[in-house]
Z-matrix of the N, CA and C atoms (Angstrom, degrees):
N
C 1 1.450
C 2 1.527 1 107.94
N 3 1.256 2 117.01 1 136.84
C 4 1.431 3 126.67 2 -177.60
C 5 1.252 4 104.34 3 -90.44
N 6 1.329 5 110.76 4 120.08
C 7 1.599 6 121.67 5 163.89
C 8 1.303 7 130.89 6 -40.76
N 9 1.417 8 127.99 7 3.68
C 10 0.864 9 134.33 8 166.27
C 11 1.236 10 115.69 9 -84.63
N 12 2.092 11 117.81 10 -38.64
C 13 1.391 12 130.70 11 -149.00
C 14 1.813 13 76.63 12 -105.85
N 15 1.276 14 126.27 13 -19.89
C 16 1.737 15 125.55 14 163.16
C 17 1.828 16 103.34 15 -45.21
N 18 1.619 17 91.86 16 -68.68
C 19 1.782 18 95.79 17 -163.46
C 20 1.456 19 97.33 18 -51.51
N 21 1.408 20 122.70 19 -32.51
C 22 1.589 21 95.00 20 -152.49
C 23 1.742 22 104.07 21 -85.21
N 24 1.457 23 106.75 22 -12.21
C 25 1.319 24 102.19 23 -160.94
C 26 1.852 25 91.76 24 -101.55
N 27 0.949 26 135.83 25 24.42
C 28 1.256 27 151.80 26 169.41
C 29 1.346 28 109.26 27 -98.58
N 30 1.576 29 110.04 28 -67.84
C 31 1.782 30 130.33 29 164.96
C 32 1.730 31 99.89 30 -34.01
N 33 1.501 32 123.72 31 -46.12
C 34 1.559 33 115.22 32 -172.95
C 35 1.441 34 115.76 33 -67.15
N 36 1.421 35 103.14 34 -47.54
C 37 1.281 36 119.58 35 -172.01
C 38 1.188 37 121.21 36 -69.90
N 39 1.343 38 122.27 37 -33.91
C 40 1.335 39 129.65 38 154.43
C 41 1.892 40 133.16 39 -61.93
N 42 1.670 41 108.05 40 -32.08
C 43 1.129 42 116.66 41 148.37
C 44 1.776 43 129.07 42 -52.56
N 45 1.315 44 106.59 43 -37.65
C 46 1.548 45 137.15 44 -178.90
C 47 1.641 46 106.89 45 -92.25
N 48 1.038 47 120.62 46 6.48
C 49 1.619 48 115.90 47 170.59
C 50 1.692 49 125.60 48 -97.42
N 51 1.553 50 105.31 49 -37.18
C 52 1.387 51 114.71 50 141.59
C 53 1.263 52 131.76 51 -34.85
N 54 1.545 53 127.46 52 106.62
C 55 1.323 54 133.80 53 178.21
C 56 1.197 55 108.13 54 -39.53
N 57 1.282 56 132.06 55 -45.91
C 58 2.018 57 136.05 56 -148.81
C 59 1.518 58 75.19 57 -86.75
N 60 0.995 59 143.82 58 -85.72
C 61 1.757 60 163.51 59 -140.74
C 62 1.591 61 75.60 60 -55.50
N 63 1.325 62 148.03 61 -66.42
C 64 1.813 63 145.34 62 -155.84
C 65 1.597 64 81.21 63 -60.41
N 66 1.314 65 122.42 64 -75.70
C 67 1.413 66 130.86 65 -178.41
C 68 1.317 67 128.27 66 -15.98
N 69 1.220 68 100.19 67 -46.11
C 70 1.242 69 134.05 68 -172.84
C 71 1.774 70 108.29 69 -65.49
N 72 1.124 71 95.16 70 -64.55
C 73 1.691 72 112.51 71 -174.89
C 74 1.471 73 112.79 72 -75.34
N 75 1.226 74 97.43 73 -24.14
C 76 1.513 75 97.26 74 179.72
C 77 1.319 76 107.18 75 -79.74
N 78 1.478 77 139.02 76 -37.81
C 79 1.364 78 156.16 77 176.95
C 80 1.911 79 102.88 78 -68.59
N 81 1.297 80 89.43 79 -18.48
C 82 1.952 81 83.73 80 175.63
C 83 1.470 82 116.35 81 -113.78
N 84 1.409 83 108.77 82 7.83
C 85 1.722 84 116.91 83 -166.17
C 86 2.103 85 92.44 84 -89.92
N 87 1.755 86 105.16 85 -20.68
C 88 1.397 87 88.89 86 -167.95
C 89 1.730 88 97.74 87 -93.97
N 90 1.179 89 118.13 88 18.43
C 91 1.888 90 131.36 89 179.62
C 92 1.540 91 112.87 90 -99.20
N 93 1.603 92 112.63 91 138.46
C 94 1.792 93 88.28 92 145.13
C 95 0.951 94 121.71 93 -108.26
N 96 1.454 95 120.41 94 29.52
C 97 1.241 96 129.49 95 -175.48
C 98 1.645 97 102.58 96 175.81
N 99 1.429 98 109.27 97 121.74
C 100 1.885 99 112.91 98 167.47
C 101 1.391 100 117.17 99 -124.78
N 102 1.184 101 133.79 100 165.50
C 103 1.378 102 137.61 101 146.94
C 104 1.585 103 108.52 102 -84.75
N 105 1.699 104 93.53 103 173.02
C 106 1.451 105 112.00 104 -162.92
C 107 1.466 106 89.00 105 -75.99
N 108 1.768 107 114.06 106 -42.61
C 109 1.684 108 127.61 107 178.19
C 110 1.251 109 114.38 108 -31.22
N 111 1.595 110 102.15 109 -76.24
C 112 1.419 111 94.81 110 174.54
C 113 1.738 112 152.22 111 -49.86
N 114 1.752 113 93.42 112 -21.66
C 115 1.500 114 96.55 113 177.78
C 116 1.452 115 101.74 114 -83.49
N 117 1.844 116 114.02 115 -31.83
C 118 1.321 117 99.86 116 -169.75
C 119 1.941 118 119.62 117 -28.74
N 120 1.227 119 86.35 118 -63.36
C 121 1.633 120 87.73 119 -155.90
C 122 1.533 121 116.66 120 -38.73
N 123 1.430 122 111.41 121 -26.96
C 124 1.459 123 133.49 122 172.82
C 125 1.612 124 122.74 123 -35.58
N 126 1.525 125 96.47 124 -35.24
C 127 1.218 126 127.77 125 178.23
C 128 0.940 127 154.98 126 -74.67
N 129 1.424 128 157.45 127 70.59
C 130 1.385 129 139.56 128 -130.90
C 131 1.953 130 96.67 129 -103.47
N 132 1.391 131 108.00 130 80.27
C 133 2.111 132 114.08 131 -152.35
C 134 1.488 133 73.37 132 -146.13
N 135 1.512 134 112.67 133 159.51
C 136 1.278 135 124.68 134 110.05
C 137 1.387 136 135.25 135 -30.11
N 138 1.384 137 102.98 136 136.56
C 139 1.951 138 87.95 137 166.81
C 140 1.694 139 111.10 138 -87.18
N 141 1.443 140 127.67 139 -4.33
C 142 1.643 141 106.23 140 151.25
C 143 1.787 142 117.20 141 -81.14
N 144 1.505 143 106.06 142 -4.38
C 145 1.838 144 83.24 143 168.11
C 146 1.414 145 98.45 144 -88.55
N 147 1.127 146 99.09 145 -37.09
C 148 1.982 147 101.42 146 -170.46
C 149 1.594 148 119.21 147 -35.70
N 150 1.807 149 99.90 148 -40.27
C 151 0.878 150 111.19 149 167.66
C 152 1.299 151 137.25 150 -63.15
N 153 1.507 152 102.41 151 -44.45
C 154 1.712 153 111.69 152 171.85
C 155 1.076 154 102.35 153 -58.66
N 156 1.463 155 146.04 154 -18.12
C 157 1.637 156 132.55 155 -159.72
C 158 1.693 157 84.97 156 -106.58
N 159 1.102 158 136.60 157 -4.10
C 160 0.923 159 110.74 158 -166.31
C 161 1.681 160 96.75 159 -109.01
N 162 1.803 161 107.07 160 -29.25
C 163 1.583 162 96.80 161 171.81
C 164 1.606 163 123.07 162 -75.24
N 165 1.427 164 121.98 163 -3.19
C 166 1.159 165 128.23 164 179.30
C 167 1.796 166 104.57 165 -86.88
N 168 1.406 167 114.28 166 -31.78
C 169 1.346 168 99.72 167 148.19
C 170 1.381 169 169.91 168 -91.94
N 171 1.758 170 88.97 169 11.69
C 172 1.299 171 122.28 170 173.82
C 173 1.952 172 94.90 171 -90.41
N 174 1.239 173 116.29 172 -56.96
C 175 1.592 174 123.64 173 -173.78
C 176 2.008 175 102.10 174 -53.03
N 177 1.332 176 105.81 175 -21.93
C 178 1.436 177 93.87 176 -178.61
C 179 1.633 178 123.02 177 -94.09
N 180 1.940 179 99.00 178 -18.71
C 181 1.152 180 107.32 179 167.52
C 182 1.807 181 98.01 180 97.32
N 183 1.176 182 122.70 181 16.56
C 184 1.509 183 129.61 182 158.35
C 185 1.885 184 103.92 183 -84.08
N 186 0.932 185 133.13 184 -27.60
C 187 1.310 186 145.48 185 174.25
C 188 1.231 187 132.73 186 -84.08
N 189 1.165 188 164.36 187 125.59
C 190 1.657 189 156.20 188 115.12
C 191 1.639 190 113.97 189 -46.96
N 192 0.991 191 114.76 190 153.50
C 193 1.306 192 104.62 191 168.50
C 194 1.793 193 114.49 192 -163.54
N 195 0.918 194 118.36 193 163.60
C 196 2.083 195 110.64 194 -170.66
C 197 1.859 196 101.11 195 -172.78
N 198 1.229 197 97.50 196 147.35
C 199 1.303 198 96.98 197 -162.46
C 200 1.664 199 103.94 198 -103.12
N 201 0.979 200 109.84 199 130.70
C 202 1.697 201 112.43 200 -170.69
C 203 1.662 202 101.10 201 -102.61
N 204 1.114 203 115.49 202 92.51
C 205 1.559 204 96.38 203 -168.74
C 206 1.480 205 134.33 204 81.83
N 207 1.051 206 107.55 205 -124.32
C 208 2.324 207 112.79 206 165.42
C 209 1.266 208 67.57 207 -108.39
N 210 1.651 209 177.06 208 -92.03
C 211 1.706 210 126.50 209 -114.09
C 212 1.185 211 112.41 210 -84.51
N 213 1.291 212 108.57 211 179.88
C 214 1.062 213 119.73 212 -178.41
C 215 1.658 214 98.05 213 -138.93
N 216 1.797 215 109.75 214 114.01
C 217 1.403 216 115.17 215 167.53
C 218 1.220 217 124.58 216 -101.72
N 219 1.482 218 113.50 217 158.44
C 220 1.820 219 125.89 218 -160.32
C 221 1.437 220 73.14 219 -136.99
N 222 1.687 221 87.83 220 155.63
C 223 1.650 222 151.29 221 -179.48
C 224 1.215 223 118.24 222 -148.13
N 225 1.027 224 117.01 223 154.70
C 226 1.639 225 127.30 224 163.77
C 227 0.971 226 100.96 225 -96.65
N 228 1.881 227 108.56 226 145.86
C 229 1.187 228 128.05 227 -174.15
C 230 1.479 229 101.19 228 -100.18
N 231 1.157 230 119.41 229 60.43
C 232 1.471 231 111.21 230 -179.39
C 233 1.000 232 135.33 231 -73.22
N 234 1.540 233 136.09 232 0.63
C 235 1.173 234 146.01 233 154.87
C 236 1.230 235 108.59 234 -35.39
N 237 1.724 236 98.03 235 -70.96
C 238 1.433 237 131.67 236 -168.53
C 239 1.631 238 131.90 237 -55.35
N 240 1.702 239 85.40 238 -20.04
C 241 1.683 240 108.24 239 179.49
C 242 1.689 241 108.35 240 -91.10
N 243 1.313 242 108.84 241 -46.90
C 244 1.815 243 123.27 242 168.65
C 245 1.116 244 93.37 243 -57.44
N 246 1.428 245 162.39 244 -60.37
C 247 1.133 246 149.28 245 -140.98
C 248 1.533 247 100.16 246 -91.63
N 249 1.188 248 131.56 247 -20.27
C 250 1.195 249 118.50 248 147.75
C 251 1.621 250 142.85 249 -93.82
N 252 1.393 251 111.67 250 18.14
C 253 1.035 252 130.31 251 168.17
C 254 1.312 253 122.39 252 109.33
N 255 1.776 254 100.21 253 -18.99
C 256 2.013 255 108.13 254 -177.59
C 257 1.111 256 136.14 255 -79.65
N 258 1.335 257 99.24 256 111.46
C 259 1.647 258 98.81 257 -161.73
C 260 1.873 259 95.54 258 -81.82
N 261 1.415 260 102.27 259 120.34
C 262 1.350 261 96.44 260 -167.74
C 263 1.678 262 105.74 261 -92.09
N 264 1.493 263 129.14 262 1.60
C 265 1.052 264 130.87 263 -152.11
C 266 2.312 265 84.86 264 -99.85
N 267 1.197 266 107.01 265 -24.79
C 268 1.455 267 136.51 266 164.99
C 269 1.512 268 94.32 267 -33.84
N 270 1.449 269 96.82 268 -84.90
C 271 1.423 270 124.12 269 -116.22
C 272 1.651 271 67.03 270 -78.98
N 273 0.951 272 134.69 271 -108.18
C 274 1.690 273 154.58 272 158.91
C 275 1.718 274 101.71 273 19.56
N 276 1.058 275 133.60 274 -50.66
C 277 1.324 276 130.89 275 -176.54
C 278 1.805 277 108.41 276 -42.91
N 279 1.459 278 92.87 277 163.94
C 280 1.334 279 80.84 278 -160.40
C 281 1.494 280 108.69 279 -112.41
C-alpha cells in the first residue's frame, strides 16, 4: 500500500471515528441526497458543531456536498469509499 492511499485511508477513518460523524453517515446512507436541515433535528449539537462534523466529512472525502441556494446538500461519496475498501453499510450497522 502506498503511503499516500495509507494517508487518505487514515484521513477517512479518522473522520469516521467520531460517534456524531458515524451518526451522521449512517442517517445519510438511507438518502441520495440530504440537507444539513434535515439531519439537524436528529441531533442534540449545535448547528456550528453540526457543521464542523459535517466539514470534516466533506475534507475527508466520506461526503459530497453542493449548495442549493442558502443550503447546503450532502451525499455519500460512495464510489470513493468502495474504492477504498469501506464497506460503510458495515461499519454503521448497528
Amino acid at each position: 500500500m502506498t503511503s499516500e492511499l495509507k494517508n487518505t485511508n487514515l484521513k477517512v477513518l479518522k473522520a469516521l471515528s467520531h460517534p456524531t460523524r458515524l451518526e451522521i453517515v449512517r442517517a445519510v446512507l438511507g438518502h441520495d441526497e440530504i440537507t444539513c436541515q434535515e439531519l439537524s433535528p436528529r441531533f442534540d449539537i449545535s448547528q456550528p458543531t453540526m457543521s464542523h462534523h459535517f466539514n470534516k466529512l466533506v475534507k475527508a472525502g466520506v461526503l459530497n456536498n453542493r449548495r442549493n441556494g442558502t443550503v447546503w446538500v450532502y451525499s455519500l461519496n460512495q464510489h470513493y469509499i468502495e474504492n477504498l475498501g469501506i464497506n460503510l453499510k458495515q461499519l454503521t450497522a448497528n
